[in-house]
C-alpha positions in Angstrom: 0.0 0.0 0.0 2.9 1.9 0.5 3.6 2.8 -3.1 0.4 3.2 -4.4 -0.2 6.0 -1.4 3.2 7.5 -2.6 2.4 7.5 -6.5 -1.0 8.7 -6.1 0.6 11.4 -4.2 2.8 12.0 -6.7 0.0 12.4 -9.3 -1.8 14.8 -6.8 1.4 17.0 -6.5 1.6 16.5 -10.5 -2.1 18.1 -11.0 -2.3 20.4 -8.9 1.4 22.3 -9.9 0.5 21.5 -13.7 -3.3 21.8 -13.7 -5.6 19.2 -15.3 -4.8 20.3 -19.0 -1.1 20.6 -18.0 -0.9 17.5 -16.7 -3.0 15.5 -19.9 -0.7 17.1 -22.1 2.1 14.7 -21.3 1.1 10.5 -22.2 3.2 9.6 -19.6 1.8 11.6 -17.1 -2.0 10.0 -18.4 -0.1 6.4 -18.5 0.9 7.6 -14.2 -2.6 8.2 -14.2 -3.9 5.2 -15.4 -1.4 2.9 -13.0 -2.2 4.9 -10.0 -6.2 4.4 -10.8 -5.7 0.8 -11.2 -3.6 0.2 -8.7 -6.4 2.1 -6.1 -8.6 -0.1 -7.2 -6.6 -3.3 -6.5 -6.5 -1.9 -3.6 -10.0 -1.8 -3.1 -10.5 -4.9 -4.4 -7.8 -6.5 -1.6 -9.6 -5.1 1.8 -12.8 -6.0 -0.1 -12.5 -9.3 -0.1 -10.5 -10.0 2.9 -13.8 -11.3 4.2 -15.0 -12.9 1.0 -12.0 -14.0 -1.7 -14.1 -14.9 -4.5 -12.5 -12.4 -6.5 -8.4 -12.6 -7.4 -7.5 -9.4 -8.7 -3.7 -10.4 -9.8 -4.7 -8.6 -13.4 -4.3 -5.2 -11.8 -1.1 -6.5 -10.0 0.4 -7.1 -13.2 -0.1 -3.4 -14.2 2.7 -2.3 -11.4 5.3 -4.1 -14.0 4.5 -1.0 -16.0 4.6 1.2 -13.9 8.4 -0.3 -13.0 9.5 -0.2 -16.5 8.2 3.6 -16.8 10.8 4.6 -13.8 13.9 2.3 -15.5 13.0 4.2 -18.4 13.2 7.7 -17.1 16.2 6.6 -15.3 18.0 5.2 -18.4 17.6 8.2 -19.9 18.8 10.5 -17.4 21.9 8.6 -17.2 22.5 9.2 -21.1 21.6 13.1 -20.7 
């Protein structure tokens, strides 16, 4: 939960210094966007079915991979600037 709070934070921040439009200008910012969402509502779906698992939500797990391979990529290329 720890890094979904901290991204989602980090989208917040993004948002409200850029501004809705600002922020939807960049795909990568909407791909963030997108990650965060789903991974709030993995979330969701975890304490949801503490009580009841009938429902495995490992699809929306798989989405953090993404969200992995955006930050190597932002870091590769800061290492070649």
């Amino acid at each position: 939960y720890t890094f979904t709070a901290v991204f989602a934070a980090e989208m917040a921040l993004k948002v409200a210094g850029l501004g809705a439009k600002g922020y939807a200008r960049d795909r990568w910012n909407l791909f963030d966007a997108f990650l965060v969402l789903m991974s709030l509502v993995d979330v969701v779906f975890e304490l949801a079915t503490l009580a009841t698992p009938s429902f495995s939500p490992m699809v929306l797990r798989t989405l953090r991979i993404f969200r992995i391979m955006r930050m190597l990529r932002c870091t590769s290329a800061r290492a070649r600037a």
